[in-house]
TORROVEX-62332 format. One record per residue: x, y, z of N, C-alpha, C in turn; residue number from 1. Coordinates in Angstrom, 2 decimals. Each point is the difference from the previous one (the first is absolute). Layout:
BEGIN
X; Y; Z; X; Y; Z; X; Y; Z; NUM
...
! end
This chain:
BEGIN
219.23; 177.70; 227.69; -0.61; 0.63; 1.15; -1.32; 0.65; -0.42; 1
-1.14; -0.04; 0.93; -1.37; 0.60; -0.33; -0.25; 1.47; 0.22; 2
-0.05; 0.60; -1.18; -0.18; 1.68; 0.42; -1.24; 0.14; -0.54; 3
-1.22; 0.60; 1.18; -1.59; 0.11; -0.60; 0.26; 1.21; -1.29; 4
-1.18; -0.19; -0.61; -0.17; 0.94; -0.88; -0.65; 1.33; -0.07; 5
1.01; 0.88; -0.47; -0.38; 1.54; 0.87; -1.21; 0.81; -0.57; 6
-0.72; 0.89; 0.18; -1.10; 0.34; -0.73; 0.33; 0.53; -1.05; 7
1.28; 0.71; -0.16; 0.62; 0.26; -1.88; -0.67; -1.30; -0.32; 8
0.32; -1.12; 0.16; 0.11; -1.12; -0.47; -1.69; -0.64; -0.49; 9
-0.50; -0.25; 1.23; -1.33; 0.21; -0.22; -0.82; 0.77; -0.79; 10
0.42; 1.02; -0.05; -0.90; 1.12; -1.07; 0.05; -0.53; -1.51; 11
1.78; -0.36; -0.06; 0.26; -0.58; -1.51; -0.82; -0.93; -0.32; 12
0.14; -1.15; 0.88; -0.74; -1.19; -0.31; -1.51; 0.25; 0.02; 13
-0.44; 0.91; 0.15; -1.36; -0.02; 0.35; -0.16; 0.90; -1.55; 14
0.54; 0.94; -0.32; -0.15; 0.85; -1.22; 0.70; -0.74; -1.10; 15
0.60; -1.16; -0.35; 0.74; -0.92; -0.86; -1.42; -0.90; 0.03; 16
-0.52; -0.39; 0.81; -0.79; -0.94; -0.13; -1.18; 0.41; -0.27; 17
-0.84; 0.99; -0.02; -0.97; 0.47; -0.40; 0.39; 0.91; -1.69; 18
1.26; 0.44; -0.34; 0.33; -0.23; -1.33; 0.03; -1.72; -0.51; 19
-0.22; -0.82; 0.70; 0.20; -1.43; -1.10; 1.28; -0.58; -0.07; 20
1.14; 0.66; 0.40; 1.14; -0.56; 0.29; 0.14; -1.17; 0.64; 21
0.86; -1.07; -0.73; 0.06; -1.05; 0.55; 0.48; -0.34; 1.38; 22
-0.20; -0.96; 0.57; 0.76; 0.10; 1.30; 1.44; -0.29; 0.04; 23
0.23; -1.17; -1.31; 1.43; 0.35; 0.15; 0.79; 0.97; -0.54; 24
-0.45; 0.89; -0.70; 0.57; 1.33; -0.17; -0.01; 0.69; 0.84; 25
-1.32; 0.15; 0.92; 0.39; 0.90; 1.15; 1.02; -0.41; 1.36; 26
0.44; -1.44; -0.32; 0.72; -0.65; 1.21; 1.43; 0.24; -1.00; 27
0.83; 0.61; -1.09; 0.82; 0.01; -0.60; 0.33; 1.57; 0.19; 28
-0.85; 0.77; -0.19; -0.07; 1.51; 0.05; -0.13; 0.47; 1.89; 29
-0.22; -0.58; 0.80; 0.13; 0.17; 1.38; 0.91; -0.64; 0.17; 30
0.94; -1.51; -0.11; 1.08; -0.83; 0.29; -0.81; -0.38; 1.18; 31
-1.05; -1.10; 0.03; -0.62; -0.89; 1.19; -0.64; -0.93; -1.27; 32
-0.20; -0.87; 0.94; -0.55; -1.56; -0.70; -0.83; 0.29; -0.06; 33
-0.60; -0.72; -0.91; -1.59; -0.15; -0.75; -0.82; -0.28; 1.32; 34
0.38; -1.01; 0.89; -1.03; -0.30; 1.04; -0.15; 1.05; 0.85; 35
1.05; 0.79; 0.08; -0.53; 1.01; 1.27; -0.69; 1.21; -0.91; 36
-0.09; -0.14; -1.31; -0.88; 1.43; -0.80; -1.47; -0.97; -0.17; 37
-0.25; -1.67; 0.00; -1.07; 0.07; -0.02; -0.93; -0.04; 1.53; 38
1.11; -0.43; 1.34; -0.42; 0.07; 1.25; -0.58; 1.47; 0.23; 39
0.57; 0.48; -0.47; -0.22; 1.83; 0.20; -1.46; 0.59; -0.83; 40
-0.37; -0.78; -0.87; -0.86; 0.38; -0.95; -1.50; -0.89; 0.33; 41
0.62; -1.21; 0.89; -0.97; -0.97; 0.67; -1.04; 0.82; 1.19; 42
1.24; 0.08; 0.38; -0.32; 0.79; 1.86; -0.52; 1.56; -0.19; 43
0.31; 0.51; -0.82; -0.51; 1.54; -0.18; -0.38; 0.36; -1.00; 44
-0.70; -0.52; -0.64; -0.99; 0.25; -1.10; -1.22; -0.07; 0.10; 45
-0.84; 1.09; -0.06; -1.53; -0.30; 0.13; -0.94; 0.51; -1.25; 46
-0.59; -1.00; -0.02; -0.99; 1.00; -1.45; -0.77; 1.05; 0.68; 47
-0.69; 0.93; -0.76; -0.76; 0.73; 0.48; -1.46; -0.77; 0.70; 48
-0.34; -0.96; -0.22; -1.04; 0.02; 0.33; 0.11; -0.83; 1.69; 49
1.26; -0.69; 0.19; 0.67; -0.32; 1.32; 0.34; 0.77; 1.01; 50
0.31; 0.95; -0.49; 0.57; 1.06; 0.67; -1.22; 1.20; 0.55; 51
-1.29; -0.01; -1.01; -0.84; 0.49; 0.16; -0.65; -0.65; 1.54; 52
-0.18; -0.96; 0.00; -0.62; -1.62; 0.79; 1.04; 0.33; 1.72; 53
0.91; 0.29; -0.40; 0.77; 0.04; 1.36; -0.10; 1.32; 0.51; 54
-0.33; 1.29; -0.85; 0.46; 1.28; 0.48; -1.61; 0.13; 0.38; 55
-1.22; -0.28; -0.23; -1.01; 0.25; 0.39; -0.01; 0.29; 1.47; 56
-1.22; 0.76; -0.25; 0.07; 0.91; 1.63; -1.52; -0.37; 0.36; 57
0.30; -1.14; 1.20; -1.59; -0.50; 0.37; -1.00; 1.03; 0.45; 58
0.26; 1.07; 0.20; -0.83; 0.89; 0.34; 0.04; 1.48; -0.71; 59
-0.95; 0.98; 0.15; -0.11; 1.10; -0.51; 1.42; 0.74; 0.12; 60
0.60; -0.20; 0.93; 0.98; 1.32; 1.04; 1.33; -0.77; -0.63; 61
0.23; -1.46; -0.70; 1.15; -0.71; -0.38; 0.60; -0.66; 0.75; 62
-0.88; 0.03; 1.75; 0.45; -0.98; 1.00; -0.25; -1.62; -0.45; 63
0.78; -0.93; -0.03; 0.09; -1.42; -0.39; 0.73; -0.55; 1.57; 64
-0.16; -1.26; 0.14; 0.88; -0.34; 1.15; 1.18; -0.54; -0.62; 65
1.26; 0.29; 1.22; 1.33; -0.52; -0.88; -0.02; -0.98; -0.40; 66
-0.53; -1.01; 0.39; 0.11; -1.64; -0.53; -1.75; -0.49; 0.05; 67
-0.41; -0.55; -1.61; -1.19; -0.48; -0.02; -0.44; -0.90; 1.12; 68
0.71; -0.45; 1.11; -0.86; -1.09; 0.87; 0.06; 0.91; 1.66; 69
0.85; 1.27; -0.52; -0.27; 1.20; 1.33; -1.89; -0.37; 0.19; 70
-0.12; 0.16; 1.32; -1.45; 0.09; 0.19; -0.81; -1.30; 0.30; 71
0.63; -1.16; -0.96; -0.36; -1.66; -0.14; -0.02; -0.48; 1.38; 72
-0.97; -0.71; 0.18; -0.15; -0.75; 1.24; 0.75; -1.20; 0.13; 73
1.08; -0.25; -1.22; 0.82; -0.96; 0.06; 1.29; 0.24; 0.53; 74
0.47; 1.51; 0.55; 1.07; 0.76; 0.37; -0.41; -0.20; 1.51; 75
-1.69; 0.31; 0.43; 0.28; 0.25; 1.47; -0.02; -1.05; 0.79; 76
0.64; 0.49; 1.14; -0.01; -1.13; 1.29; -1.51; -0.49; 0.71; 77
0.30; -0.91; 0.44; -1.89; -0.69; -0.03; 0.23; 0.66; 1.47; 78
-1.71; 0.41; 0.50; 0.28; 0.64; 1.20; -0.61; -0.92; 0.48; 79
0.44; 0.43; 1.88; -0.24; -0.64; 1.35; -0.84; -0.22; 0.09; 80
-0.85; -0.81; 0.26; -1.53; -0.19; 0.45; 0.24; -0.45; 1.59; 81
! end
């Protein structure tokens, strides 16, 4: 049966893996498979300089729009003429 992984859990894997710990040690020391410690390490891992790239704040005040194509003329509806 699939039980997600709780943020205890997360923290480990995230502090095991930035010590260098292997993944299958950390999937032996949590009791979950190797694939769901490297799915977990896939999906939520960012280097700093990624994370820098996403958290940027397009403007002075840190206003950004929620989604880069907010605003895009490829979102709006073509108007009535």
């Amino acid at each position: 049966m699939y039980k997600p992984l709780s943020i205890n859990e997360r923290t480990q894997i995230e502090g095991r893996n930035l010590a260098k710990i292997p993944v299958h040690e950390i999937a032996r020391i949590l009791k979950r498979s190797k694939a769901t410690i490297h799915r977990e390490i896939k999906r939520n891992w960012f280097s700093d300089e990624s994370m820098a790239l996403k958290l940027a704040p397009n403007d002075d005040l840190g206003n950004g729009p929620a989604h880069p194509c907010v605003g895009s003329s490829a979102l709006r509806q073509p108007s009535s003429v």
